[in-house]
C-alpha positions, 0 to 999 in steps of 0.5 A: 485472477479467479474468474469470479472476483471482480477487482475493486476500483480502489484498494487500499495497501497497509502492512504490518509494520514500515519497511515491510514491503508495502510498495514493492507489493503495492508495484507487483499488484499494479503489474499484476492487473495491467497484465489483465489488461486493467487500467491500474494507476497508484496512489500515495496520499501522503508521503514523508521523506521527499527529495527537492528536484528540478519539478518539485519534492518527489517521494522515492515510494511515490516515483515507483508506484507512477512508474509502475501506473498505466496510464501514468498520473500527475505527480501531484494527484499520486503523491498530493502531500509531499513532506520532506522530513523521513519522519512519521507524516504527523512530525514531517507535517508539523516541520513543513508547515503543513495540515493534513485534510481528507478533501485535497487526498479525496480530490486528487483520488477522484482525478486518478479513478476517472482515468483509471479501472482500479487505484492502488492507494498505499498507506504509511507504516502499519495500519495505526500509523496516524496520518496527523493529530486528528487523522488515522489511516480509517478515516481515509479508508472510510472518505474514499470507501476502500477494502484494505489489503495487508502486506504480512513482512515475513519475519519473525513475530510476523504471526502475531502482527498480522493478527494484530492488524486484521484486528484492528482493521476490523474494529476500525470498521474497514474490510480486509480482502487479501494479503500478500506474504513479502519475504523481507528477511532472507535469514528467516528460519521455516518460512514455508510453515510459517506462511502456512501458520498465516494461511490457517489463521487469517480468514481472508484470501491469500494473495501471493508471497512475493521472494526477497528480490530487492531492485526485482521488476516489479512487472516480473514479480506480478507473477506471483500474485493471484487474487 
């Protein structure tokens, strides 16, 4: 961490498509800020795809970024719309008989910055991903006041869907602070040149490139990130 950048108290993680990373990241960036001695806790508002357990529907996303957090958060204030069908939230939403609203996320939200410094909130999917018929992922942004963090999958047509999200972040009204590149396909051909491709085109601060390590600790992969 440069020693004059404050670290917000919240930020807010999307990506550039699902499956890119967002909460191997999302863990790597909480590690990351508890080794500078922050009280860093995580967040999923909504999280489709959930297993039933002993304690209830539990979000395999949701249960890294909890075992990722210090201190350790309810459940239910880390994850407080858990649906059980792995669909975009809107359909797993509709199946569960369930309607997404801004006042239970922002309630649970506050519950976690009053015992934390900073909250790692991840989205779902890419950044237009609604979260209902009537709720984008801006509109939480907005709610809870967040600057945006986008995590880049390093793949291929990854230059043009970076581009395209900072777009659309920007239109939303919503401010990116970082990205952080996630090497998400081993095979990938010139990955240095493409991230120095990035690094020329996205005018926010680069944050870090995470190496393709599934099952890595997360508190090893901290390493790599600077911001």
């Amino acid at each position: 961490m440069s020693h004059d950048f404050a670290f917000p108290p919240a930020v807010y993680i999307t990506g550039t498509d699902t499956g890119i990373g967002k909460t191997f990241s999302s863990c790597a960036l909480l590690h990351a800020l508890r080794q500078q001695g922050l009280r860093a806790v995580g967040m999923k508002p909504v999280a489709s795809g959930c297993e039933m357990t002993a304690e209830g529907l539990r979000n395999e996303d949701a249960v890294a970024l909890r075992a990722a957090s210090d201190p350790v958060p309810a459940y239910a204030d880390l994850n407080p719309y858990a649906l059980p069908e792995p669909l975009a939230p809107e359909l797993a939403a509709a199946d569960a008989g369930v309607t997404l609203a801004l006042p239970p996320i922002e309630a649970a939200f506050a519950r976690l910055r009053a015992q934390a410094d900073t909250v790692v909130v991840e989205g779902v999917g890419g950044w237009l991903a609604p979260l209902s018929a009537t709720l984008d992922q801006s509109h939480l942004v907005h709610a809870l006041q967040l600057p945006v963090v986008l995590v880049v999958g390093l793949r291929l047509g990854c230059i043009n869907h970076a581009r395209l999200s900072l777009e659309a972040i920007g239109a939303a009204g919503a401010t990116c602070i970082g990205w952080i590149a996630n090497e998400v396909d081993p095979q990938m051909a010139r990955i240095d040149e493409n991230v120095g491709m990035l690094r020329e085109r996205l005018p926010m601060p680069y944050w870090g490139r995470l190496p393709y390590a599934p099952g890595a600790d997360p508190a090893q992969l901290a390493q790599h990130l600077r911001f």
